[in-house]
C-alpha positions in Angstrom: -9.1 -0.6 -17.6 -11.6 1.9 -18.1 -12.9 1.8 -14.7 -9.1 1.9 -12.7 -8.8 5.0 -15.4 -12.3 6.5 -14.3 -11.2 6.0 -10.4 -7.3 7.6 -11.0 -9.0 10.5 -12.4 -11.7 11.0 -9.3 -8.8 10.3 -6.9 -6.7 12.9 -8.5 -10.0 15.5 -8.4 -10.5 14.7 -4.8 -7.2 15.7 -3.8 -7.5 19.4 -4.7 -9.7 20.1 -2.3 -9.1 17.1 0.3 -10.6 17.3 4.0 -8.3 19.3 5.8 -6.1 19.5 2.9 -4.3 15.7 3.6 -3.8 13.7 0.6 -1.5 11.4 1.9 -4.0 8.6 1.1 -5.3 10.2 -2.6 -1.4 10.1 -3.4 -0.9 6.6 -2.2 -3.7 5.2 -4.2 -3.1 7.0 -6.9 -0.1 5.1 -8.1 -1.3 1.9 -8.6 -4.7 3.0 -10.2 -2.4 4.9 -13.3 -0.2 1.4 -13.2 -3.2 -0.5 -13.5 -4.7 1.7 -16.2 -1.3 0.9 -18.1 -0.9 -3.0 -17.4 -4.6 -3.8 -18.6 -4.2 -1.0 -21.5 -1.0 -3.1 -22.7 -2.6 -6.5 -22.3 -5.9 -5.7 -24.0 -3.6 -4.4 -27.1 -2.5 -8.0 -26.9 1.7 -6.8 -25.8 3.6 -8.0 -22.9 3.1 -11.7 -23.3 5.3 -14.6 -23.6 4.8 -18.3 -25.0 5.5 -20.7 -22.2 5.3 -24.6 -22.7 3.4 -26.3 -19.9 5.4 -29.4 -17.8 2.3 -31.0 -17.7 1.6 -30.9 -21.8 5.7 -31.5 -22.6 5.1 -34.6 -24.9 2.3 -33.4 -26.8 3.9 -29.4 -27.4 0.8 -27.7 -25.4 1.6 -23.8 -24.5 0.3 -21.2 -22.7 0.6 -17.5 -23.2 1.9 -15.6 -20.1 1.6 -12.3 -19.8 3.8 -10.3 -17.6 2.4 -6.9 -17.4 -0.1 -8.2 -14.2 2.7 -9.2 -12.3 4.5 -5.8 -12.8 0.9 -4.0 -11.6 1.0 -6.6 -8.4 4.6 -4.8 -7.9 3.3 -1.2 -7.4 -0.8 -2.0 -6.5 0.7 -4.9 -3.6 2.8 -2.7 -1.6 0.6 0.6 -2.1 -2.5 -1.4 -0.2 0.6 -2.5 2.5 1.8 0.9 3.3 -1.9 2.3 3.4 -3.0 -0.1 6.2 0.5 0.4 7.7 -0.1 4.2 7.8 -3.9 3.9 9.2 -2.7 1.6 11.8 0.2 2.8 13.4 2.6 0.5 12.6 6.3 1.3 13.0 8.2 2.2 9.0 10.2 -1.4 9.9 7.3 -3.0 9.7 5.8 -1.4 6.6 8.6 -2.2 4.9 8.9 -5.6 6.0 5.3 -6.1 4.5 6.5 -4.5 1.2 8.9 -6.6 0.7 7.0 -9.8 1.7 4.7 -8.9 -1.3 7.8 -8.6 -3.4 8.8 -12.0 -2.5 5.0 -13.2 -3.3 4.8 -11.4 -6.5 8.1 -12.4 -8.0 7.7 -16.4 -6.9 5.1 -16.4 -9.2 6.1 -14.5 -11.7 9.5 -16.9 -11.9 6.9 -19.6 -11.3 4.9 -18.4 -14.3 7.8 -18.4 -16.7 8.9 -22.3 -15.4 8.6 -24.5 -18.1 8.9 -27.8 -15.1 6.7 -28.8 -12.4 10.0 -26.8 -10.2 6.8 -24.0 -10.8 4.5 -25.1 -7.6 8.5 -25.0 -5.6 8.3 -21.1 -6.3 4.7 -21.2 -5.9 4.9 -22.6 -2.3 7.7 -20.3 -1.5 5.4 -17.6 -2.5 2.5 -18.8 -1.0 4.2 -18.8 1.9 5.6 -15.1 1.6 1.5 -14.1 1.7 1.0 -16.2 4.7 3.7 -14.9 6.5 2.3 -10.7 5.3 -1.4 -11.9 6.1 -0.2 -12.9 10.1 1.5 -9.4 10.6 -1.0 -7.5 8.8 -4.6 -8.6 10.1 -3.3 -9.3 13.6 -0.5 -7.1 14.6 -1.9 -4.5 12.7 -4.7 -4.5 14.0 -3.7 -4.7 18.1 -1.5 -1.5 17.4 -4.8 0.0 15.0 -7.2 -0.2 18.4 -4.9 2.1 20.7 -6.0 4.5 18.4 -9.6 3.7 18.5 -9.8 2.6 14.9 -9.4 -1.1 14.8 -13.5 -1.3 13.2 -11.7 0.6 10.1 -8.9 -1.3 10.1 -10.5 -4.6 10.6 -12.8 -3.8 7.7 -10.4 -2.7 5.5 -7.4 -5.0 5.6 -10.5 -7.5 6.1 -11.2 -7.3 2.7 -8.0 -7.0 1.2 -6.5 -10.3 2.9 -9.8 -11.9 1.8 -9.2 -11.1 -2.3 -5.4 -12.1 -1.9 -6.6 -15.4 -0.4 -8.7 -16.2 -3.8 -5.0 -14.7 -5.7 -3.0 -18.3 -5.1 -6.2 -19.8 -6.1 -6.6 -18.3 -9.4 -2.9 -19.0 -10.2 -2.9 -22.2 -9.4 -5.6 -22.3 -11.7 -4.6 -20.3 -14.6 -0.7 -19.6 -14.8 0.4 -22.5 -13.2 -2.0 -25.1 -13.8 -3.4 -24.2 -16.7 -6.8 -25.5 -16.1 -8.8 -22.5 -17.3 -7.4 -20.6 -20.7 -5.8 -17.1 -21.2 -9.6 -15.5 -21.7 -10.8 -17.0 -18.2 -7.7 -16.0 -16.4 -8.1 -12.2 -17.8 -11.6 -12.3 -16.2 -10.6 -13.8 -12.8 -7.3 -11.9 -12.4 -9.8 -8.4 -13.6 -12.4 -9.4 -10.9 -9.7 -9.6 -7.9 -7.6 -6.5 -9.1 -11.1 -3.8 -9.2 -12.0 -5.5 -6.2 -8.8 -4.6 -4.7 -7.5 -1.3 -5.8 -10.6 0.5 -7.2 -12.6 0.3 -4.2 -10.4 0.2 -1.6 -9.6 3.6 -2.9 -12.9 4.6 -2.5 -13.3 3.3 0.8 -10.2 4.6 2.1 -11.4 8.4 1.0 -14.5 7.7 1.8 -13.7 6.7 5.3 -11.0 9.0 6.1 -14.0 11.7 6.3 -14.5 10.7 9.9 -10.4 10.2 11.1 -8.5 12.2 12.9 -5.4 12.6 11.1 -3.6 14.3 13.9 -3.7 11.7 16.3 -3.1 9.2 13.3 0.2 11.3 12.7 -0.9 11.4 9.0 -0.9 15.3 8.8 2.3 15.7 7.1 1.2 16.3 4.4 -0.1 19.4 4.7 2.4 21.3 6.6 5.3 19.0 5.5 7.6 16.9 7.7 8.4 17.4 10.9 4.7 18.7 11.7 4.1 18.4 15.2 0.6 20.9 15.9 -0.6 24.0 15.4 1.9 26.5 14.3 1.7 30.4 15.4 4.1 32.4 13.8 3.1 35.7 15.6 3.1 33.8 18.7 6.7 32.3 18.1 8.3 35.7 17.0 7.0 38.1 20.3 8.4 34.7 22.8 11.4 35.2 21.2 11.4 38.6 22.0 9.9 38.9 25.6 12.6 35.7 26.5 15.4 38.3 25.0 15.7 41.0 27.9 15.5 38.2 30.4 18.5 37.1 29.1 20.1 40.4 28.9 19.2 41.6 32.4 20.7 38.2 34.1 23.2 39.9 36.9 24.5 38.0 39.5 24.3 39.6 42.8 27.4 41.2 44.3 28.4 39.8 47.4 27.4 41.0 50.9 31.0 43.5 52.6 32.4 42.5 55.0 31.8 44.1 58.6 34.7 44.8 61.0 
């Protein structure tokens, strides 16, 4: 917690003096570092949590307390690493949002999963599982064809390299904690804790960190500097005297009168 804190608050320092003055990324990751800072701040006070009896333990009572705050971080930290690979690559808005709501799908499986009292659990769990599989294909390869027309497919590939790598180990501790129940409620803090500062924390840093050396104008990320619509450099001294030298062009239009006729 104290680290996704210590990270929020150097995100929201580096935008107020960003390169070029873009902070479409320092917003982006901003979001899920302050969710973060809540989720593990709520489950560390020991709140959010739910009793759950295992299908696997039904005749002799065994239970396992789930907490639900995670899954509501996966929400917002899920779909704020999606749209910042779909930003640096090019991708169209469709399939940004097509990714977001693929991790929706994945995130709430196994959060209905999680709450299953019956071995129905691994059913959502596939169903899940498959929801990733079907976001890691259109991420790490489309992504990454559209990324190199704009000579930055080594970023890309590095980035969403690492991020599909720590969601591959996600299912894994799941399985493992939450839906087997094979480690216990400490073990799973400290395995979920490892994947999620892996993931958000430092690919914040290495998205800033990065961004020194793109070019945001032929990424079309500079938007947020001049607002929407910004299509280049804006002259306002140049726009106002075009307007006028075009005006007495206009004014002075005559059409020619017509040649007398000669007897």
């Amino acid at each position: 917690m104290l680290l996704t804190l210590h990270t929020q608050l150097v995100i929201v320092a580096l935008s107020i003096r960003p390169r070029h003055k873009e902070r479409i990324f320092h917003y982006i990751w901003a979001i899920p570092l302050l969710a973060g800072a809540i989720a593990y701040y709520a489950m560390a006070s020991d709140l959010g949590w739910v009793v759950v009896r295992q299908s696997h333990h039904l005749r002799r009572g065994f239970t396992r307390q789930i907490f639900w705050p995670k899954y509501v971080y996966w929400i917002v930290a899920f779909p704020a690493a999606i749209l910042a690979l779909g930003l640096l690559s090019g991708v169209t808005w469709a399939t940004i949002a097509y990714g977001i709501g693929l991790s929706w799908i994945w995130v709430i499986c196994y959060l209905i999963a999680a709450f299953t009292s019956t071995r129905y659990k691994w059913g959502f769990f596939a169903l899940g599982t498959l929801a990733w599989l079907i976001l890691f294909i259109g991420s790490f390869t489309h992504g990454r064809r559209i990324a190199a027309r704009n000579n930055i497919s080594g970023h890309y590939t590095l980035l969403s390299g690492w991020l599909h790598l720590l969601w591959l180990l996600y299912p894994i501790a799941w399985g493992l904690s939450d839906g087997g129940n094979v480690i216990g409620v400490t073990s799973s803090f400290i395995f979920f804790g490892i994947l999620d500062v892996l993931m958000i924390p430092i690919l914040a840093y290495a998205f800033i960190g990065l961004s020194k050396s793109w070019d945001y104008g032929r990424l079309g990320l500079n938007f947020t500097r001049h607002g929407r619509g910004y299509a280049g450099p804006y002259d306002e001294k140049r726009e106002a005297s075009g307007a006028i030298a075009s005006a007495p062009a206009t004014a002075t239009t005559q059409v020619p009168a017509s040649n007398p006729v000669q007897p």
